[in-house]
N, C-alpha and C positions, 0 to 999 in steps of 0.2 A: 486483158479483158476480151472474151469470145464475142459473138455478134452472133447469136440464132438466126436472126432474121434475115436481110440482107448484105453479106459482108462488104460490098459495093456499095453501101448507101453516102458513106462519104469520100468514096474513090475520088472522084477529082478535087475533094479540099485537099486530101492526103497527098495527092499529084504533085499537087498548087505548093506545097510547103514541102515536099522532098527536090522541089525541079533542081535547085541548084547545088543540093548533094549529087545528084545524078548524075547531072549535068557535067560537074568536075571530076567525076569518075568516067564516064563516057571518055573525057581528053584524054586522063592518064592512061589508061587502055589501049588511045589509038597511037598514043608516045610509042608503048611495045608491041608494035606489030612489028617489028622485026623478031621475033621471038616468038608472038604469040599469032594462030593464026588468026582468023574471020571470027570462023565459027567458037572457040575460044572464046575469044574475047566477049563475045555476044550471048554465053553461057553464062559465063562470069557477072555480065551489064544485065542478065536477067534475074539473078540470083540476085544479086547483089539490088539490086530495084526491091525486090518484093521484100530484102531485109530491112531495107532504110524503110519501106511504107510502114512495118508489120511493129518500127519502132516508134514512128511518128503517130500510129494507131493507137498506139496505147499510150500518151502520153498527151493524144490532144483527146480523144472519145469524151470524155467528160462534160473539159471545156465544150466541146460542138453542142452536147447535148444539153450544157446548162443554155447556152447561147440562143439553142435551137428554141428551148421552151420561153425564154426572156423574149424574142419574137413575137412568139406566137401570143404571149399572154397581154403584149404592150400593141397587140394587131398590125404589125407593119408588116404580115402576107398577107398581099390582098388577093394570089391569083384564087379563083372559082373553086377548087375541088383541093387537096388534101395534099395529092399527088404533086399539083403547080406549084401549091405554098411552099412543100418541101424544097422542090426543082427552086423557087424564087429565091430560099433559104443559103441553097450550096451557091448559088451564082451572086449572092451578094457578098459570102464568105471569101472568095478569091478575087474580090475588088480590092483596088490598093487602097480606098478608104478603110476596110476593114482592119487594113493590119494597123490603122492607127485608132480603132476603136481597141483594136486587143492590149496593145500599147498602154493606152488610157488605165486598162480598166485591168490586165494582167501584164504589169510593166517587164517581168523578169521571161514571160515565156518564148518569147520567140530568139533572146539572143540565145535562150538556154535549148532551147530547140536546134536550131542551128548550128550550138557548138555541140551538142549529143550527137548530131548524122554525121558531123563534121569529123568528129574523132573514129564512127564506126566506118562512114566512108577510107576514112585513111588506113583504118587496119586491115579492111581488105584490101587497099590497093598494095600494103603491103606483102600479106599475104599471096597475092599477085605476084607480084616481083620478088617473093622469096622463093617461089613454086618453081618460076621459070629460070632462075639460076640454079635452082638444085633438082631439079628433073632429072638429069643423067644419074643423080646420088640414087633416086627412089627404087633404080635398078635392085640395089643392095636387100633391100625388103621386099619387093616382087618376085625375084626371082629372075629376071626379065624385062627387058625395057619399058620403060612407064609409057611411053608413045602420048598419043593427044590427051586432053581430058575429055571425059565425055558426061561427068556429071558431076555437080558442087553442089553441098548439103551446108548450109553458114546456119551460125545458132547452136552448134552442139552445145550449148550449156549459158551459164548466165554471160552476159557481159564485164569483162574488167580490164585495168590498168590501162584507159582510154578506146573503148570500145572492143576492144580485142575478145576471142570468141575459138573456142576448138570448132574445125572445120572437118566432114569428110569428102576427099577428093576418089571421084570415080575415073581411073585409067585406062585404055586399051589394055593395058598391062597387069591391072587389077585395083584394088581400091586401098586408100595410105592415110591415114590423120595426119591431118595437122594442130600441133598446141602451140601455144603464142607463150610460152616458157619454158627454160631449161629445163630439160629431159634425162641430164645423167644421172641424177635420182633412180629416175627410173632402170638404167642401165647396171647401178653400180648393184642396184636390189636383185635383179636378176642374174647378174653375177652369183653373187651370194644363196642365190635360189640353186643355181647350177652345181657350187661348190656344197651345198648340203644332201642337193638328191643324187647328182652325178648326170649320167645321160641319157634318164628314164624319161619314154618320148611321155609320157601321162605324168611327167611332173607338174608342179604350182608354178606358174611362172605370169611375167608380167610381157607384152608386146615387145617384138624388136625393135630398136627405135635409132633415130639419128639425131644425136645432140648439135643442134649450131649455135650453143649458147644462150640468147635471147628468145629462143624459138627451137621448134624440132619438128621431126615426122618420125610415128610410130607405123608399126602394122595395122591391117586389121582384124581385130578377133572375131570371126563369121559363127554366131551363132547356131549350134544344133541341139537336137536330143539327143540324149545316150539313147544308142541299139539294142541293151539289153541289158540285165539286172548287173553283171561283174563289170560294165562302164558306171552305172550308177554308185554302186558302192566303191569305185575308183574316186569317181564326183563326189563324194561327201566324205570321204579317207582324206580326199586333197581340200576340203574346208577345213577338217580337221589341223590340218599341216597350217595352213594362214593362220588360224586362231595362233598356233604357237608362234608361228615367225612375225607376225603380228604384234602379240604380245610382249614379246620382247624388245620389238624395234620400236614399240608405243606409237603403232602405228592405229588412226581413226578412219572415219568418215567413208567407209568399205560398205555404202547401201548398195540398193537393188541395182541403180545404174552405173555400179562403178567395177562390177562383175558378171564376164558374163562367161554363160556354161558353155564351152568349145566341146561337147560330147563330155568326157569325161576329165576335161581339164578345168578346173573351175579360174579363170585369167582376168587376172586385176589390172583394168585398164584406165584408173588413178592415185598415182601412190605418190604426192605431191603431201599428204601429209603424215608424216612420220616421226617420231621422235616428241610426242608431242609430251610436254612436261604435264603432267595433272597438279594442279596447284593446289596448295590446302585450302580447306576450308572454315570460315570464322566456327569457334562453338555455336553446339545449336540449343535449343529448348530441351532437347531430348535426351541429354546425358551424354557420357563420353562411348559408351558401347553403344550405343545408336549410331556417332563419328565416325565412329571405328570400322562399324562396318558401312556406312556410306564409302570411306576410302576405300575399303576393299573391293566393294562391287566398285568403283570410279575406276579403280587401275586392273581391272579384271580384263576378261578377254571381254565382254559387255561392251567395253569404249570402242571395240574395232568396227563396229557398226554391221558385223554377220551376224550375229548371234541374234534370233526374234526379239522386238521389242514393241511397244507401239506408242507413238508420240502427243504430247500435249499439246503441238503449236498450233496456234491459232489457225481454223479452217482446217487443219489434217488432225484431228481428233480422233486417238482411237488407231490411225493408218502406222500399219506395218511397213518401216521402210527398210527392213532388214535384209544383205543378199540371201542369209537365207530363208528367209520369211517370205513376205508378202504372198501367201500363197492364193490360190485364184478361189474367188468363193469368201473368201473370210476378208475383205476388205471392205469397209464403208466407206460410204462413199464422201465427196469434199466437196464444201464449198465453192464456186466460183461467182465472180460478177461478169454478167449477161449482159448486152443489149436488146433487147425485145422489142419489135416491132419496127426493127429498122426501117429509114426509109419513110417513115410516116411522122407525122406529129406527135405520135403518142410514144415515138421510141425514150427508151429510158433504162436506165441498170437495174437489172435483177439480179440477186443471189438465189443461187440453184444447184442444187444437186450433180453432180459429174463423176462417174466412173472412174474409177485412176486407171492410167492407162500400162498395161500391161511392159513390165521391164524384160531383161534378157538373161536375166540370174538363173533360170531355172535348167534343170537338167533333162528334166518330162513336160509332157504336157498336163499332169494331174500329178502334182508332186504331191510327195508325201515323208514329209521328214523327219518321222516320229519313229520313222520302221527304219532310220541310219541312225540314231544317235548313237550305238553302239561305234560305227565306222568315222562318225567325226572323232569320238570320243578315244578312241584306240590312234588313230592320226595325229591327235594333239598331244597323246601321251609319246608316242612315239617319236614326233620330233624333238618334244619336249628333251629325252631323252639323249641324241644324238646334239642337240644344243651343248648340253650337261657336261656329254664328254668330249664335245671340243672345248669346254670352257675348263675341264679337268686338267686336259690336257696343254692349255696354253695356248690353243690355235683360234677361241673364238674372237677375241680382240682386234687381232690383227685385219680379220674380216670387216668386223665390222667399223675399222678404223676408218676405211674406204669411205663410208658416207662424209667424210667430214669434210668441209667443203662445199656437200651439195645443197641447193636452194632448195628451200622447203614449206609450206604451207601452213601459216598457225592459225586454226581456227579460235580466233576471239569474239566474236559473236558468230549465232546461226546465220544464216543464208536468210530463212524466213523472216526472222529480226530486220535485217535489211531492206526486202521487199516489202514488210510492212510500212517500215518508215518511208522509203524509196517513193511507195503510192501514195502517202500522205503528203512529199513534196512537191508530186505532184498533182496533187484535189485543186480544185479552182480555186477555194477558198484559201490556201497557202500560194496560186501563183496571185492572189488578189494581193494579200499582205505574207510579204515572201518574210521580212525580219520576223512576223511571230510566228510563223512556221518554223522558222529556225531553231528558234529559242525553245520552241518546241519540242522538237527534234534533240536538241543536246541537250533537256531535263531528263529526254525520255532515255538517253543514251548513256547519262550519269546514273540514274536511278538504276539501270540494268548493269553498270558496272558493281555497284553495290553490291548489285545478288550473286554476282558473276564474275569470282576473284580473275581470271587469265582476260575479261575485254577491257579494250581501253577506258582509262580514263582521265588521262592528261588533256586539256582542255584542247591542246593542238591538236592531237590525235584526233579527238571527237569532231574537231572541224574540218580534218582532210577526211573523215568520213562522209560528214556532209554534206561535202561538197562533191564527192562522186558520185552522191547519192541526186544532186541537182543537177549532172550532167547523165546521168543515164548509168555510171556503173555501179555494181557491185563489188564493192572494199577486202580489197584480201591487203593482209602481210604475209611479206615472205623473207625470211632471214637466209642466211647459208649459215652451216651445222656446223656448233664447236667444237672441239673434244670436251669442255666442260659440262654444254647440254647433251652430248653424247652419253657420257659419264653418269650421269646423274639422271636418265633416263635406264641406262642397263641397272643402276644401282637401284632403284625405285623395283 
């Protein structure tokens, strides 16, 4: 939730309720000074501050705001003017009586608050300390000594598996991701990239990366336009090429931020889900040749998530979230909730209108990809093609035997689906009566399993959802790849 007005208005409750995640990051920090410098360390304590506030913002704003109007309506600001009540408001919120009115009145929020910083505090202090033992490694992808850091980017993406979060680290030496899971996925795919184009510098390819198992660091893909029309038709020859190797490897989830144009390299910088099985679906109303080709468009290059499309989920109505879509101009706009008038008595949640904010998919500044379908189109054939005759010849299996092994991403519910329910766990009226928010929550989660043969629906399942969802993450599985789901994905 954004804040129009003043994004400071309840700065020091947010202080007041992050201190002692801070706080215990502050020590762990000054534990590695041997390792890590001052300044450092102090880069890191400041990042890492404005992440813990920007989580505890959006998870108390609400509560303040119902809290703030329960005040004002029951007259207990007595100061003179508007400005005071407010100022009277914040300063009774960080009395220690307060936290046993919150206690009282929303019993689950503050240990569930404290364990949410608790768990993001600790994934950076990891992140911390994986950084500074493998600094000398980062050399391998710079080209060059990593030397100090000199700038940290936390939040590249949602929160999961106990706050953890893709990070970008800025180096003397230049700039490296960090993801907070195994990474040879990624390696063993570009493998496989290299082994079908060979050593064309304008091939499809995914970041270089350094697996340590639980965690890794990729490169980074630096953004540009193509120079001129023969890079662009490179850039959209090489979508073509993903579609096919895509396609085959049932690989999804390939939106506008999970690709970005390096000139005329179009470089997939998430490929965490692959392999994904398309499950059937119950008969519908509409006959079997209706089915039939539901499954087809389902297991089409459609699923890779490049191909334009535009989405029904609630608040992105209409929005193209395709790489190769979203083109600038043709986007409507999305819902958010607002604070307005922060800072005063009459602050409150608006839904409002917002821009989407421009991705890095694109090749130009004014694309236009109506004038390349010929060039995807002739890309997909063409790999397609060279697929065909390694698999004539005996040699495509073995390649792709490689992944098997590696940990992989199954999307069983959307991201949105989460976030929705996520916000609703935390509306004040679920931390007032947290058991029928629950119960809530897992009708709402059974019912979408219904529609939705591949999301959980084992009652355990639905409750380790819930329960990430009560401490602040976002619910992934991740398997490692059989030869059976292998199998049964090339056969598809």
């Amino acid at each position: 939730m954004s804040d129009t007005g003043s994004p400071d208005a309840f700065a020091r409750i947010i202080d007041h309720f992050t201190a002692s995640a801070r706080t215990a990051l502050a020590a762990r920090l000054a534990s590695l000074s041997a390792t890590l410098s001052d300044d450092e360390a102090a880069l890191i304590q400041a990042t890492a501050d404005e992440a813990l506030r920007n989580n505890a913002r959006l998870k108390l704003n609400r509560v303040l705001l119902l809290e703030l109007h329960a005040a004002r309506r029951a007259n207990e600001l007595g100061a003179e003017d508007d400005a005071g009540r407010f100022a009277e408001f914040v300063e009774r919120v960080v009395q220690p009586q307060f936290a046993e009115h919150l206690d009282r009145r929303y019993p689950p929020l503050r240990e569930r608050l404290q364990c949410a910083l608790d768990r993001q505090r600790n994934a950076i202090e990891a992140l911390a300390e994986r950084f500074l033992a493998d600094r000398d490694l980062l050399a391998s992808l710079l080209g060059h000594p990593a030397g100090r850091l000199t700038a940290l980017s936390l939040g590249q993406g949602d929160l999961h598996d106990g706050g953890q979060t893709v990070a970008r680290l800025t180096l003397e030496g230049g700039t490296v991701m960090y993801k907070p899971r195994s990474l040879r996925v990624d390696a063993v795919l570009d493998g496989f990239l290299a082994h079908l184009f060979g050593d064309d510098a304008d091939r499809v390819r995914v970041p270089a990366v350094i697996d340590r198992g639980a965690y890794g660091w990729t490169a980074f893909a630096p953004h540009r336009y193509c120079e001129n029309d023969d890079e662009l038709r490179t850039f959209y020859r090489g979508l073509g090429h993903w579609l096919a190797v895509l396609r085959l490897l049932g690989g999804t989830d390939i939106h506008l931020e999970n690709l970005i144009a390096v000139g005329p390299v179009p470089v997939v910088i998430d490929v965490e889900s692959l392999f994904e099985i398309v499950p059937a679906m119950a008969p519908s109303e509409y006959g079997p040749a209706y089915d039939a080709a539901v499954m087809l468009i389902r297991n089409s290059v459609l699923r890779t998530g490049i191909v334009p499309f535009r989405t029904q989920a609630l608040g992105f109505e209409g929005i193209d979230l395709s790489a190769a879509g979203a083109l600038p101009d043709q986007q409507p706009q999305v819902k958010a909730p607002t604070i307005v008038d922060a800072g005063t008595l009459q602050a409150r949640v608006k839904i409002v209108d917002v821009d989407m904010i421009a991705a890095q998919n694109h090749p130009s500044p004014r694309p236009d990809v109506s004038q390349f379908w010929d060039e995807i189109s002739e890309g997909f054939l063409d790999v397609t093609a060279r697929l065909r005759e390694l698999d004539a010849a005996g040699r495509l299996m073995p390649l792709i035997a490689a992944f098997e092994g590696c940990r992989v991403r199954e999307i069983r519910r959307t991201t949105r689906a989460y976030v929705e329910i996520g916000r609703m766990l935390w509306h004040p009226a679920s931390l007032h009566k947290e058991a029928e928010a629950i119960e809530q929550a897992r009708d709402l989660f059974v019912r979408n399993a219904e529609a939705i043969p591949n999301a959980p629906s084992a009652l355990q399942d639905i409750q380790s959802e819930i329960d990430d969802l009560r401490y602040g993450d976002v619910p992934i599985f991740v398997a490692p790849l059989t030869r059976e789901r292998i199998d049964k994905v090339i056969a598809d």
